[in-house]
Structure formats: C-alpha cells, structure tokens
C-alpha positions as CSV (number, residue, x, y, z in Angstrom):
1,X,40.9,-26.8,2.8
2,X,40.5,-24.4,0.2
3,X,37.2,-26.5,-1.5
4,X,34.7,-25.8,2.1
5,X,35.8,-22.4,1.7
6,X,34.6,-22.3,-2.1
7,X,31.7,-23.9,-1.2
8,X,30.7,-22.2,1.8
9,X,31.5,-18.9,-0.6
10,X,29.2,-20.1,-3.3
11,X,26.8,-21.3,-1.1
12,X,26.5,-17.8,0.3
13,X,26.3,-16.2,-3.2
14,X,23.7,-18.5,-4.2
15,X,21.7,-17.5,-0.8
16,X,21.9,-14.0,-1.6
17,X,20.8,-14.0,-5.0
18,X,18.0,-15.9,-3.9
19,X,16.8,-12.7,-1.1
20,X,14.2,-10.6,-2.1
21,X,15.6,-7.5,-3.9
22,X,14.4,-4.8,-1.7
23,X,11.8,-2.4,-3.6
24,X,13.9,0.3,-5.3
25,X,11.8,3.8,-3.0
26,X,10.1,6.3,-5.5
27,X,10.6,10.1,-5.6
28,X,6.9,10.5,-3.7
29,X,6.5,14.4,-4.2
30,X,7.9,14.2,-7.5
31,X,5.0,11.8,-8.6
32,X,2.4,12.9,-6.1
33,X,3.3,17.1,-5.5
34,X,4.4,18.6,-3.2
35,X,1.9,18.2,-0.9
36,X,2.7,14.3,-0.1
37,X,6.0,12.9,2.0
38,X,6.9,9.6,3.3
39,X,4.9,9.2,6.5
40,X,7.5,8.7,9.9
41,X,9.2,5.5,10.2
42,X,7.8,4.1,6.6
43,X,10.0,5.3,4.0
44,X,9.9,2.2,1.5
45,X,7.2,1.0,0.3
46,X,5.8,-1.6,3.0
47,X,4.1,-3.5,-0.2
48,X,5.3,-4.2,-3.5
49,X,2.7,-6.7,-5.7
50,X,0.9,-7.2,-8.7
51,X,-2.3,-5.4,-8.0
52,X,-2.8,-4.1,-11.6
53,X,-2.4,-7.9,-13.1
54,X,0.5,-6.2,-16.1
55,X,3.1,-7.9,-14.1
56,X,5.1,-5.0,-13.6
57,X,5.5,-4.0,-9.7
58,X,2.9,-2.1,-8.1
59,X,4.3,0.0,-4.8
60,X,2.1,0.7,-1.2
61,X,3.8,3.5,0.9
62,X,2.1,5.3,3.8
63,X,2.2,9.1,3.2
64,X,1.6,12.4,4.9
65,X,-0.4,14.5,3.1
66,X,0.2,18.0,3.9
67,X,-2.5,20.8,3.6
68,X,-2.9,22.6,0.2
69,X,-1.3,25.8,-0.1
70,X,0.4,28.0,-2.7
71,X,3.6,25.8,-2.2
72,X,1.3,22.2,-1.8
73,X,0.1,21.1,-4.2
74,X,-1.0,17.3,-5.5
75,X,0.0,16.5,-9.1
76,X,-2.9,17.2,-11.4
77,X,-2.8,13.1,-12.7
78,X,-2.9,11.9,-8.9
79,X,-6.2,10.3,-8.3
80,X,-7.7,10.7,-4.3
81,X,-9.7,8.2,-3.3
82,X,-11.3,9.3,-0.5
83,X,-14.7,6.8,-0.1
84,X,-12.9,3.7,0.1
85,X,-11.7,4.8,4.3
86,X,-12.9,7.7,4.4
87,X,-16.4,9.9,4.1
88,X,-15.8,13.0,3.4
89,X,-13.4,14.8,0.3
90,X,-9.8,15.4,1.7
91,X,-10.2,19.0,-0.4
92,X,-7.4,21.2,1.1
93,X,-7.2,19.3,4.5
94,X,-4.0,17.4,5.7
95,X,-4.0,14.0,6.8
96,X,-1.3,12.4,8.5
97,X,-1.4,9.1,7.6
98,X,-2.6,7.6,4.0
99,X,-1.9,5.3,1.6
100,X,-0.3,6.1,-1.7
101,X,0.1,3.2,-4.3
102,X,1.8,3.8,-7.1
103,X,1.3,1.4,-10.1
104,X,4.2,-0.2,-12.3
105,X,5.5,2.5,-14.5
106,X,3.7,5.3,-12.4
107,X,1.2,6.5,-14.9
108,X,-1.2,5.7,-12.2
109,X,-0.9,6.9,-8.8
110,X,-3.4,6.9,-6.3
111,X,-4.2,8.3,-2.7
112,X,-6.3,6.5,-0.5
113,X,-7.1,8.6,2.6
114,X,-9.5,8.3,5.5
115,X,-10.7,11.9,6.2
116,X,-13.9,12.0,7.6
117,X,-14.0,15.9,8.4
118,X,-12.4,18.6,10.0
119,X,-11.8,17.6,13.6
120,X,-12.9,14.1,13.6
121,X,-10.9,10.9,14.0
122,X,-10.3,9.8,10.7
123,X,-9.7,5.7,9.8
124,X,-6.0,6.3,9.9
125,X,-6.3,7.8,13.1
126,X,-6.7,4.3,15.3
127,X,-3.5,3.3,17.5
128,X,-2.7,-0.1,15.1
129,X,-2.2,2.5,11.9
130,X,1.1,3.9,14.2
131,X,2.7,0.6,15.3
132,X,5.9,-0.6,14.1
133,X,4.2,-3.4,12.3
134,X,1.5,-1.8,10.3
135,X,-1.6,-4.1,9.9
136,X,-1.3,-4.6,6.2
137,X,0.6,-7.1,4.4
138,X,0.5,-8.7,0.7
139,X,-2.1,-11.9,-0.3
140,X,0.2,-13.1,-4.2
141,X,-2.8,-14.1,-6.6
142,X,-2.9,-17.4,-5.9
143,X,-1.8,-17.6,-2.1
144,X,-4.6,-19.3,0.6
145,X,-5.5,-16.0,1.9
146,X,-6.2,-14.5,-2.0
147,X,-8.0,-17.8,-2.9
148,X,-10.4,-17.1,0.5
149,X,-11.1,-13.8,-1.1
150,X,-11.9,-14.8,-4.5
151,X,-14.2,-17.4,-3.1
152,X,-16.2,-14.5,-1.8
153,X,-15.6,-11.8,-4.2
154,X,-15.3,-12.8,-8.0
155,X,-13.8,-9.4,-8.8
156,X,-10.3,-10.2,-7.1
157,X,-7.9,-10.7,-10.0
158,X,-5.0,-10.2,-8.6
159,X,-2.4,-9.6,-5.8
160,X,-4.2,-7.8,-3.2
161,X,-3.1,-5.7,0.1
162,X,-4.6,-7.7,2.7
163,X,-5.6,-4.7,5.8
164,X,-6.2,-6.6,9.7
165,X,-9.0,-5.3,11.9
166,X,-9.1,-4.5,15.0
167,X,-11.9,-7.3,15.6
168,X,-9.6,-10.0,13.8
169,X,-10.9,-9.9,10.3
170,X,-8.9,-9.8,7.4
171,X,-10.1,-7.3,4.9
172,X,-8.8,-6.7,0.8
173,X,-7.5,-3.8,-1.1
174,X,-7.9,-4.7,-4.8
175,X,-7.6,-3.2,-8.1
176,X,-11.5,-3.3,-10.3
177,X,-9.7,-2.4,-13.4
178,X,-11.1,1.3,-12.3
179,X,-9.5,2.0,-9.0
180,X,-9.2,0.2,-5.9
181,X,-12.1,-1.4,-3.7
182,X,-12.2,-2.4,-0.5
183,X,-13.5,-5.6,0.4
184,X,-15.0,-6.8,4.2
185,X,-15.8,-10.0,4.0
186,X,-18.8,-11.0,6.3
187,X,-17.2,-13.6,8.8
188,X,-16.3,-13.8,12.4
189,X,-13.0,-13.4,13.9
C-alpha cells in the first residue's frame, strides 16, 4: 500500500518539475518610467522567448502608456518604436494599449505603440487587442509556424511573436539585430 502512494507522489513531483516555470513579472515603471503600467487584465508577460538569439529570456507584456507630464516620464534608455503599428511619434500622447518587450538582462527595452494621431483609432484600438485571449502568441526558432516565416523572410533568426489578423493571416514580430520588424507575409487566409 504504501509503494502506489510513493509512486503516485513521485509521479506527481516529476509532473511538476516538468510544467513550465511561469515568467518571473518585471518591475515595468522601474525599467520603462513612470509613464508605463501593466495594461488591465495582462500583468505577466503574455510571451517569454528567445527573440534576441543570446538564449537568455526575452519578455512581451502589454502596457499603458500614460501621457508625459512632470511626474511621467519614459526612462531615457527606453527605445519607442512607433512605425512598426503605428504612423505617427507617440511624443507626449498616451496610449492605452502597447507592447513593451523587454530583452534578457533588460539593457534593452523597447515600446512598440500604434499611435496614429491625436484622436484617431490607433492599431491597438481594434476589439481583438481587448479580448481575454490576445491575438499574439510565440513561434520557438525552429517550430512549423517560424520555419513558414523563414521561408519567406531570410532575416528571421529567431523566436518570433507571431500577431493574428483580423482577415486570418498570421503576421511576425522579430528581432533584425537593430530593433524589431514586422513582417506580413503576402498569402490568403
């Protein structure tokens, strides 16, 4: 009797050590300013891969960006991107969605918004962006989805954050070395 219940314990154990860790959550305004919070209902990262290809863990969060004042601020090393989604500089504007990736150590950190102006819908604006699924998930180097890409784009190295559009189309957020890219592949749904 008491050897099922040490193997059923062990078997347990062994199950558990197996489960993904959970992503440990980063301080965002400590790293980003003052200016950035974890966006509602998305708190830990809803990513963690290895975008940069150093095999340390790179995190995806969606943020609020608040607008600048005397008390919010962005850290000075942040980098905004704001042509990959969006058209227009995000300057002292808000957004309320974004994405903030912050890379392995977190000497990099980067903001990705989607302002495209004051009063104007902005790419984070459209109803799938609030759902309790976001449409974003990871492609691992190597994967079927990440080897599609790399077919098609030669400068996909590594892991990339695969983003779902509305028409059915899987699209790829990858690191260039430089910054991050965003890549539409031209294919039907």
């Amino acid at each position: 009797m008491k050897l099922p219940k040490l193997s059923l314990f062990c078997s347990l154990a062994l199950l558990a050590g197996l489960a993904p860790a959970r992503a440990a959550q980063d301080n965002l305004p400590a790293l980003f300013g003052s200016r950035i919070t974890a966006a509602p209902h998305f708190a830990a990262p809803i990513a963690t891969g290895d975008f940069a290809g150093d095999s340390l863990p790179d995190r995806v969060y969606f943020v609020k960006i608040a607008p600048a004042s005397p008390t919010a601020t962005l850290a000075p090393d942040v980098i905004v991107n704001d042509k990959t989604f969006g058209t227009a500089p995000l300057g002292k504007w808000g957004e309320d969605l974004a994405l903030a990736i912050v890379q392995g150590n977190g000497k990099v950190k980067t903001l990705l918004t989607g302002y495209e102006g004051e009063d104007t819908n902005d790419f984070f604006s459209d109803p799938m962006w609030h759902e309790a699924k976001p449409p974003v998930h990871l492609a691992k180097r190597g994967s079927k989805i990440f080897v599609t890409f790399r077919r098609q784009n030669k400068a996909i190295r590594n892991d990339v954050l695969v983003i779902e559009t509305e028409a059915g189309i899987d699209t790829a957020l990858y690191w260039t070395g430089k910054g991050y890219a965003w890549f539409q592949p031209d294919e039907e749904p």
